[in-house]
C-alpha positions as CSV (number, residue, x, y, z in Angstrom):
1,X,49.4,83.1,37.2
2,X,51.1,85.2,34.3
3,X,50.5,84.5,31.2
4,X,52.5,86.2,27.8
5,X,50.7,89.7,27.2
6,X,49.5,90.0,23.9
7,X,51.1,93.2,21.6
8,X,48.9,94.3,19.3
9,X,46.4,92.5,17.2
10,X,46.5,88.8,16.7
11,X,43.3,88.8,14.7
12,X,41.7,86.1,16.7
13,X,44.3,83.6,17.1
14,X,44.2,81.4,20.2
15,X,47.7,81.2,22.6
16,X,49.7,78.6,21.7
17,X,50.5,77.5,24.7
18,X,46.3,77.5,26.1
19,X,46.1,73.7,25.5
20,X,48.5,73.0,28.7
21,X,45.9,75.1,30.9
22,X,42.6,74.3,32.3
23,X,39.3,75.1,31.2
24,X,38.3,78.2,34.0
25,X,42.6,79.3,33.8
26,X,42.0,79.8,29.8
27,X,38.3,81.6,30.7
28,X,40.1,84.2,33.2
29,X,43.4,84.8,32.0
30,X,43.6,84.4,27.9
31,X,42.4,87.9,26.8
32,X,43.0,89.8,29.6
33,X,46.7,89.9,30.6
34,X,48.2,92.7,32.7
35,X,48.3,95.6,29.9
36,X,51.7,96.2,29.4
37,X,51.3,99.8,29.6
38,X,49.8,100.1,32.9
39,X,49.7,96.8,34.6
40,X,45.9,97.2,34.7
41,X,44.6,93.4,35.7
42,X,41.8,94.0,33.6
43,X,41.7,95.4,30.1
44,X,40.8,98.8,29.5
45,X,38.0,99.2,27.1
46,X,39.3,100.5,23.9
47,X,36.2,102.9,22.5
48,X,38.3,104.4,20.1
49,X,37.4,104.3,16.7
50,X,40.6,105.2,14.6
51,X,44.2,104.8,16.2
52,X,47.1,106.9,15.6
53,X,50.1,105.8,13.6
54,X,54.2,106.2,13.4
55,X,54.2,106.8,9.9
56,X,52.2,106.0,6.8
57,X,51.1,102.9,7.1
58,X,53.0,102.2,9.5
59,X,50.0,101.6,12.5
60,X,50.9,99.3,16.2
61,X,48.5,96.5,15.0
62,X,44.7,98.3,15.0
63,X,43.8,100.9,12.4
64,X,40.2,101.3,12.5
65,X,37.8,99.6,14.9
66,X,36.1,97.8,12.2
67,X,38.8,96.2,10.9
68,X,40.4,95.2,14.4
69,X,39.7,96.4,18.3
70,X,41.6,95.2,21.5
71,X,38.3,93.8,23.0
72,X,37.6,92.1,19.8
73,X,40.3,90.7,19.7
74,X,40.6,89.8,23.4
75,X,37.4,88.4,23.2
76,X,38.1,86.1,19.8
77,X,41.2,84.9,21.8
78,X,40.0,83.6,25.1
79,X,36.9,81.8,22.9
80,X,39.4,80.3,20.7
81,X,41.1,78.8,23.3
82,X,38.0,77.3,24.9
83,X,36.4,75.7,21.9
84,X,40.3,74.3,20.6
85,X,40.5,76.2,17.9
86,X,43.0,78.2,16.1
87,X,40.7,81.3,15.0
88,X,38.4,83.2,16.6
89,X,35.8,85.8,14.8
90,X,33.5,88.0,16.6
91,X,30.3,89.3,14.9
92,X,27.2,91.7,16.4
93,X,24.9,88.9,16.8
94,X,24.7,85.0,15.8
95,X,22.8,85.8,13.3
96,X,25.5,87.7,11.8
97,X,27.7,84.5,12.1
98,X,25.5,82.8,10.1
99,X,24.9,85.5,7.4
100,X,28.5,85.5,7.1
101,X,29.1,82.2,6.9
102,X,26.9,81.6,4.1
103,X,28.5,84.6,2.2
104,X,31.5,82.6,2.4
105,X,29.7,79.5,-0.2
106,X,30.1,79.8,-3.6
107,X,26.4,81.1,-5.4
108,X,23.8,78.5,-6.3
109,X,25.6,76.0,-4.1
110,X,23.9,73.9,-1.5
111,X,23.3,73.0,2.2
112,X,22.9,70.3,4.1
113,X,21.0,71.1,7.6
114,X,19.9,69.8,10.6
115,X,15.3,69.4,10.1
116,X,15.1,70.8,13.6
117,X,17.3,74.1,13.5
118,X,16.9,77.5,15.0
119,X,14.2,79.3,14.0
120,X,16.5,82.0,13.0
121,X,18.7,79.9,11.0
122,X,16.0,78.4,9.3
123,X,14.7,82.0,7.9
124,X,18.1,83.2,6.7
125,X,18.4,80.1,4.8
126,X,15.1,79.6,3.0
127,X,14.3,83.7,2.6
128,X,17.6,85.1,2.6
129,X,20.3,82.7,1.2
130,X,18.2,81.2,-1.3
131,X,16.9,84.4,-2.8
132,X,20.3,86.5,-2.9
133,X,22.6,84.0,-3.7
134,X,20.5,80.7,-5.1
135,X,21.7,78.8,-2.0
136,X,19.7,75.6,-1.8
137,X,19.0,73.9,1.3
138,X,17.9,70.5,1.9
139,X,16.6,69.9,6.0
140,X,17.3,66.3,6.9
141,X,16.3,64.7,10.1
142,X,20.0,63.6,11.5
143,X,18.9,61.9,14.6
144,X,18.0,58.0,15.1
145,X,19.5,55.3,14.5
146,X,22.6,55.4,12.7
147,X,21.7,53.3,9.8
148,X,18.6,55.9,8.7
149,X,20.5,58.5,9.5
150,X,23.1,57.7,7.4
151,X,20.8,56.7,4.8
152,X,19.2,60.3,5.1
153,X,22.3,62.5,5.0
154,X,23.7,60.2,2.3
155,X,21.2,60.6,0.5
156,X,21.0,64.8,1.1
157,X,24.3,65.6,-0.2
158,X,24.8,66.4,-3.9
159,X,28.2,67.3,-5.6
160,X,27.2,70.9,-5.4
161,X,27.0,70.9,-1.5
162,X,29.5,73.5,0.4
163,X,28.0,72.9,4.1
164,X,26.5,70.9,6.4
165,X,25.0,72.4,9.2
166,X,24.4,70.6,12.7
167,X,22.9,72.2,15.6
168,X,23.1,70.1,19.0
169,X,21.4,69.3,20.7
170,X,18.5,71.4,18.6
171,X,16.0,73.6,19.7
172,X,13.6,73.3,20.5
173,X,13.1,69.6,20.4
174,X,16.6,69.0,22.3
175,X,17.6,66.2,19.5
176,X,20.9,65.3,20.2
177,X,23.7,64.9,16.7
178,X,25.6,62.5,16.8
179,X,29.0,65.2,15.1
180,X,31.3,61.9,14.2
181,X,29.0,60.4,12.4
182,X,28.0,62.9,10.2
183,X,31.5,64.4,9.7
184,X,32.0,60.3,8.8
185,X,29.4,60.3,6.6
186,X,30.3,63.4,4.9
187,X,34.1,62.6,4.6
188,X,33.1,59.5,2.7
189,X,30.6,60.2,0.8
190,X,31.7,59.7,-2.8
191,X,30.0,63.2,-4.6
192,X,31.3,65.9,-1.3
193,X,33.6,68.0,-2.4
194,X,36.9,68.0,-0.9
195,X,36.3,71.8,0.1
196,X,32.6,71.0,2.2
197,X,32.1,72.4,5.6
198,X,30.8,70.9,8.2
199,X,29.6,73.6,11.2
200,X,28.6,73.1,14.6
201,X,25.8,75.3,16.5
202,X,27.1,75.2,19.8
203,X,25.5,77.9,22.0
204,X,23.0,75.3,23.6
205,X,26.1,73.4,25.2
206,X,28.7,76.1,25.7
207,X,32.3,75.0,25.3
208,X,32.1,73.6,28.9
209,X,29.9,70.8,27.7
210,X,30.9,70.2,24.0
211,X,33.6,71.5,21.5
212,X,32.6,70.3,18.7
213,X,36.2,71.0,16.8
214,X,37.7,67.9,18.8
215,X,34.5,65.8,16.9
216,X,35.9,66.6,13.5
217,X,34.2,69.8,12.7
218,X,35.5,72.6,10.6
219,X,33.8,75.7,12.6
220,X,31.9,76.3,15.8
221,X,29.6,78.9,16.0
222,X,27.3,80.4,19.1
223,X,25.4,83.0,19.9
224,X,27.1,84.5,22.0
225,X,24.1,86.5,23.8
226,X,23.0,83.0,25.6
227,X,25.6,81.5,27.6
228,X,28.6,82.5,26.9
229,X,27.8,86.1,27.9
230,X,24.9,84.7,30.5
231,X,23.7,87.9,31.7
232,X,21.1,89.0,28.9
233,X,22.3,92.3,28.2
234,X,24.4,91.8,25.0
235,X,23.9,90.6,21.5
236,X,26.7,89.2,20.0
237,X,27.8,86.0,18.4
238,X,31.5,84.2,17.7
239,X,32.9,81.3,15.4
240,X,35.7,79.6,15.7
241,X,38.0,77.6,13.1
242,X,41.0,75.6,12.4
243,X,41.0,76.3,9.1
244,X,43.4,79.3,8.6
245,X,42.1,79.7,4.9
246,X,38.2,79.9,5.7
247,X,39.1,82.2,8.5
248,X,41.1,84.6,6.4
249,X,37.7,84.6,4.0
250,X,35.5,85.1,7.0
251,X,37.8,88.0,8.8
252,X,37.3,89.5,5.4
253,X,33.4,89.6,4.8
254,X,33.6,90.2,8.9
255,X,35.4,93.7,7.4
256,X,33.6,94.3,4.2
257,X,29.6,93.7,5.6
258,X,30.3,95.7,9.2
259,X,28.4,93.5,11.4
260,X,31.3,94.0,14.4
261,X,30.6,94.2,18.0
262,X,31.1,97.0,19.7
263,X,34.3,97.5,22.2
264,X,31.7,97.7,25.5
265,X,30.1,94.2,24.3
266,X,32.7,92.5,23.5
267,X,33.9,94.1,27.2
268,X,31.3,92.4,28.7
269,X,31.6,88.8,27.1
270,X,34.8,88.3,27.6
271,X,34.0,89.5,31.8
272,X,30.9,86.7,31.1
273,X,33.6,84.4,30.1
274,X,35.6,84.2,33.7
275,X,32.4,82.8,35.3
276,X,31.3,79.8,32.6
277,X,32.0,76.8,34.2
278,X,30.7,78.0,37.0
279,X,27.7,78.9,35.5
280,X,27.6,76.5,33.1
281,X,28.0,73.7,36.3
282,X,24.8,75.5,38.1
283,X,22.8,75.6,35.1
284,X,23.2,71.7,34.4
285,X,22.9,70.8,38.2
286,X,19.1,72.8,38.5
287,X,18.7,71.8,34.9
288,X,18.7,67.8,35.7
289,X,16.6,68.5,39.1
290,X,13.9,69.8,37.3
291,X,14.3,67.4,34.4
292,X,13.5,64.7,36.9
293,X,10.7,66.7,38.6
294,X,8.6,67.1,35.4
295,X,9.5,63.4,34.6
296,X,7.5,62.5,37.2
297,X,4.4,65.2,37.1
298,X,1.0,63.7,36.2
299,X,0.5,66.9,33.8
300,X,3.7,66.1,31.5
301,X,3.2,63.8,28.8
302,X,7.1,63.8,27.9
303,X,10.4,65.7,29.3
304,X,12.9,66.3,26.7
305,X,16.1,66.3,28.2
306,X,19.5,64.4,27.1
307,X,20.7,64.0,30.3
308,X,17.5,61.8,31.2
309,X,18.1,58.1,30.4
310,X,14.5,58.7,28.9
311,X,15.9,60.6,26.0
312,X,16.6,58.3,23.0
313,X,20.0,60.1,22.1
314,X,21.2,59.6,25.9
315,X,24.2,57.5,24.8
316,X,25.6,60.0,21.8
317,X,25.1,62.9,24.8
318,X,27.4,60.7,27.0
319,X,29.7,60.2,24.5
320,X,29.7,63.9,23.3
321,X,30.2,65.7,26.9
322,X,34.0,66.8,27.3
323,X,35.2,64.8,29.9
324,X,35.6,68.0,32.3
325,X,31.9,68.5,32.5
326,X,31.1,64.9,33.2
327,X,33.8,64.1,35.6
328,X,32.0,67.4,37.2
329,X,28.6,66.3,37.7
330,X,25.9,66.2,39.0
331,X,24.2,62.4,38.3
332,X,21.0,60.7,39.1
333,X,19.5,57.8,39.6
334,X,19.4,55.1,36.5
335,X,22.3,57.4,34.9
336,X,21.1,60.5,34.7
337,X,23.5,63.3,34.1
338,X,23.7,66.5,33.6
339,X,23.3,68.0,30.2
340,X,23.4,71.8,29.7
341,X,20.8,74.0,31.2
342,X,18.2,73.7,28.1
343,X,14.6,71.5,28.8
344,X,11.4,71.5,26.8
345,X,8.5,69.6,27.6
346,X,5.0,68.5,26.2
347,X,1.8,68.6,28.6
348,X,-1.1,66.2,28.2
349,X,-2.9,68.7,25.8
350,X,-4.0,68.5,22.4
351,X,-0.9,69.9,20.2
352,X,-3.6,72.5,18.1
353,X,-5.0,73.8,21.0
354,X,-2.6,76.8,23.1
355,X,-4.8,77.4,25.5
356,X,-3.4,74.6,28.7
357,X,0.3,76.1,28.2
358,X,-0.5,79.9,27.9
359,X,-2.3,79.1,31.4
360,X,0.7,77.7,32.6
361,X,3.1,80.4,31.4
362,X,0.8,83.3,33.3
363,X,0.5,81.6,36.3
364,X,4.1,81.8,36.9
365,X,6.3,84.2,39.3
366,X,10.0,82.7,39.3
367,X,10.6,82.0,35.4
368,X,10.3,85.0,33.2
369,X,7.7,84.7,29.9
370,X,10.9,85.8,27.4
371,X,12.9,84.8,24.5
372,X,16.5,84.0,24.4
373,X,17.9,81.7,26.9
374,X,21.2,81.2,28.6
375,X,21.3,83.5,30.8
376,X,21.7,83.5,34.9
377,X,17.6,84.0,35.1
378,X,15.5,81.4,33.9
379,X,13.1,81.8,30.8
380,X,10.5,80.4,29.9
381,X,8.5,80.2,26.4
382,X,6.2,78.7,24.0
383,X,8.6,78.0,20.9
384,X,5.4,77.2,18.5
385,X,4.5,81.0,18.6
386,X,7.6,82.8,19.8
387,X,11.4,81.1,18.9
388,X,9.6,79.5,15.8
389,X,6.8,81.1,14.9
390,X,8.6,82.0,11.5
391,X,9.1,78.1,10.5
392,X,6.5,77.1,8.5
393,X,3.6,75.5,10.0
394,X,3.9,71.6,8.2
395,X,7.6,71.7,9.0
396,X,6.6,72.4,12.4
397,X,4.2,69.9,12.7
398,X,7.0,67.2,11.3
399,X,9.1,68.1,14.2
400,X,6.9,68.4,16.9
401,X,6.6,71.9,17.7
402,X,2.8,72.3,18.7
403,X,1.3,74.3,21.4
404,X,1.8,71.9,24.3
405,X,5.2,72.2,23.4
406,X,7.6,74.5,26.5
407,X,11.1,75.4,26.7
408,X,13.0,76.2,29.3
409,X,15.7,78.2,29.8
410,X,16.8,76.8,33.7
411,X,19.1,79.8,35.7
412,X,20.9,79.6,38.4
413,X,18.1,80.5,40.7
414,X,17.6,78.4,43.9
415,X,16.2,75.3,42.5
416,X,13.6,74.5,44.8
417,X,12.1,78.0,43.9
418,X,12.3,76.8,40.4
419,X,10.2,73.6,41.1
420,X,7.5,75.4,43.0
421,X,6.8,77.6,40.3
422,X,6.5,75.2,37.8
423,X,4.1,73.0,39.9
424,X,1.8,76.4,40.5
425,X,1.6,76.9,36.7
426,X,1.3,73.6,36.1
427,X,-1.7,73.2,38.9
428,X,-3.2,76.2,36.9
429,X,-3.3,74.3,33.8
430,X,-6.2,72.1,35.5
431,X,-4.5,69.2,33.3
């Protein structure tokens, strides 16, 4: 297939004509078009930080690597065009997406979150956001039936609210958002400003699953380092925007703070890219296997996964998952489906007492005891001391994070190997 060759810099901007392509054509060709100068298939990676120019000011589209980089910007591209957006921007972690995102609110404005966010997230905004720039934040439980929550986020916003933030489904409690309604509710609401923003956390879903843009949101973030990279050896994270105006603001504090990727990572992610829906199909097929193994273990009190018709935001997953991933399968019995690679669990322990799981995370061979998530091997970890150990214990009693609480990053292992581990650490347990 030939696609048009970039020339020079295009600071992000998805190809116009990506929308006529397929998903995996988008993932393997947008970014990396024959260079022009070589015919190399694949791009070179550009380590250069400084590039020569004809004249004064007079430069072929990069000047300094921190302003602009051909893997950066190869990178922003092929993302853009995945998620269905106009605007990509590549940052050194998805942490730094965040940071920079909140930059981009006025001072003493206010947020509207997710209860059940990232732990991450949840420190910028309560010890960062709050103490450098009197950012407010107000955690809401947006999950349930639609009548509380629209009594909840209704309720939430204030006329000095710049953002809502949704993450879904959550982590670690897998709560799935329903993104219409709340981008309803936020539209209508009679004190939002006209100039509110309504993001996304996406890196649980991947665009394969979800692209929350088509929902009505104004920017999709990720962390990059999870799936959309999915080999665990780079840091990075990416938003992507319509909004022309917010991403000219957001190219510029990307600029002014410096927290770029390098060339090689951005290298890498974009090479991570070519394989996502083939990962991303793996990851959901061993993902729903194991969903349905735990469901029916005599040690699990409760399996946490949207594809399970057990899950009480089943229907809003079904009606979120693009119609590429669910036309792709796998399904189950009873309507089961598969729903991103994510699963946490509760065993029949007592929530205060950490002693059943750690058992069960020792005793195991396959997963690996780790952080993080999203990537080909699969993880596994106790969010109420690791992921959120920096959330506040009463908020994480509200939202169920206690120590019989696991999460599960599923790979793309074999997936009886999977299975036999778990029922080994789970047999340790003696539950």
């Amino acid at each position: 297939m030939t696609v048009p060759t970039s020339n020079g810099a295009s600071n992000g901007h998805s190809d116009a004509h990506s929308s006529s392509i397929g998903f995996s054509t988008k993932a393997i060709h947008i970014g990396s078009e024959p260079n022009p100068a070589t015919g190399a298939v694949i791009p070179p990676i550009s380590l250069s930080s400084t590039f020569a120019q004809d004249g004064i000011g007079n430069h072929k589209g990069y000047e300094y690597s921190r302003s602009g980089n051909p893997n950066r910007d190869s990178f922003e591209r092929a993302v853009a065009a995945l998620e269905g957006g106009s605007r990509g921007l590549a940052f050194s972690s998805g942490s730094a997406v965040t940071a920079t995102v909140l930059n981009s609110m006025p001072s003493g404005s206010h947020v509207v979150s997710v209860n059940d966010v990232y732990g991450g997230t949840y420190r910028y905004f309560t010890k960062v956001a709050t103490v450098s720039q009197g950012i407010q934040t107000s955690f809401v439980e947006m999950d349930g039936p639609e009548a509380d929550v629209s009594e909840r986020v209704n309720a939430a916003i204030r006329k000095e609210t710049s953002l809502v933030w949704i993450e879904t489904p959550t982590n670690p409690t897998l709560r799935v958002i329903d993104i219409p309604l709340i981008v309803k509710l936020v539209r209508n609401h009679p004190n939002a400003s006209k100039d509110i923003k309504i993001v996304v956390d996406n890196t649980f879903m991947s665009p394969w699953f979800q692209n929350p843009i088509a929902h009505g949101a104004d920017l999709v973030m990720h962390s990059v380092t999870k799936y959309l990279n999915g080999h665990s050896d780079v840091v990075m994270g990416v938003a992507v925007t319509n909004d022309e105006a917010w991403a000219d603001r957001l190219a510029f504090l990307q600029n002014s703070i410096g927290a770029i990727p390098s060339p090689f990572d951005c290298w890498l992610a974009l090479r991570g890219l070519k394989t996502l829906s083939l990962r991303m199909k793996a990851h959901g097929e061993s993902a729903l296997a194991i969903a349905q193994f735990l469901e029916a273990h005599p040690s699990v009190e409760t399996v946490i996964y949207p594809g399970l018709p057990s899950h009480p935001g089943h229907e809003v997953a079904r009606r979120q998952i693009s119609k590429r991933a669910a036309a792709a399968g796998p399904t189950g019995a009873n309507g089961a489906f598969a729903y991103g690679g994510m699963i946490s669990f509760r065993i029949k322990s007592d929530p205060a007492d950490d002693e059943p799981a750690d058992k069960i995370l020792s005793n195991l061979n396959v997963f690996t005891l780790a952080e993080s998530l999203g990537g080909v091997e699969s993880l596994i970890e106790l969010p109420s001391k690791m992921t959120h150990g920096s959330v506040a214990l009463e908020d994480r009693i509200k939202i169920g994070i206690g120590h019989n609480l696991i999460r599960v990053s599923v790979g793309i292992e074999d997936t009886a190997d999977l299975i036999r581990d778990l029922e080994a650490g789970l047999k340790a347990a003696g539950l």
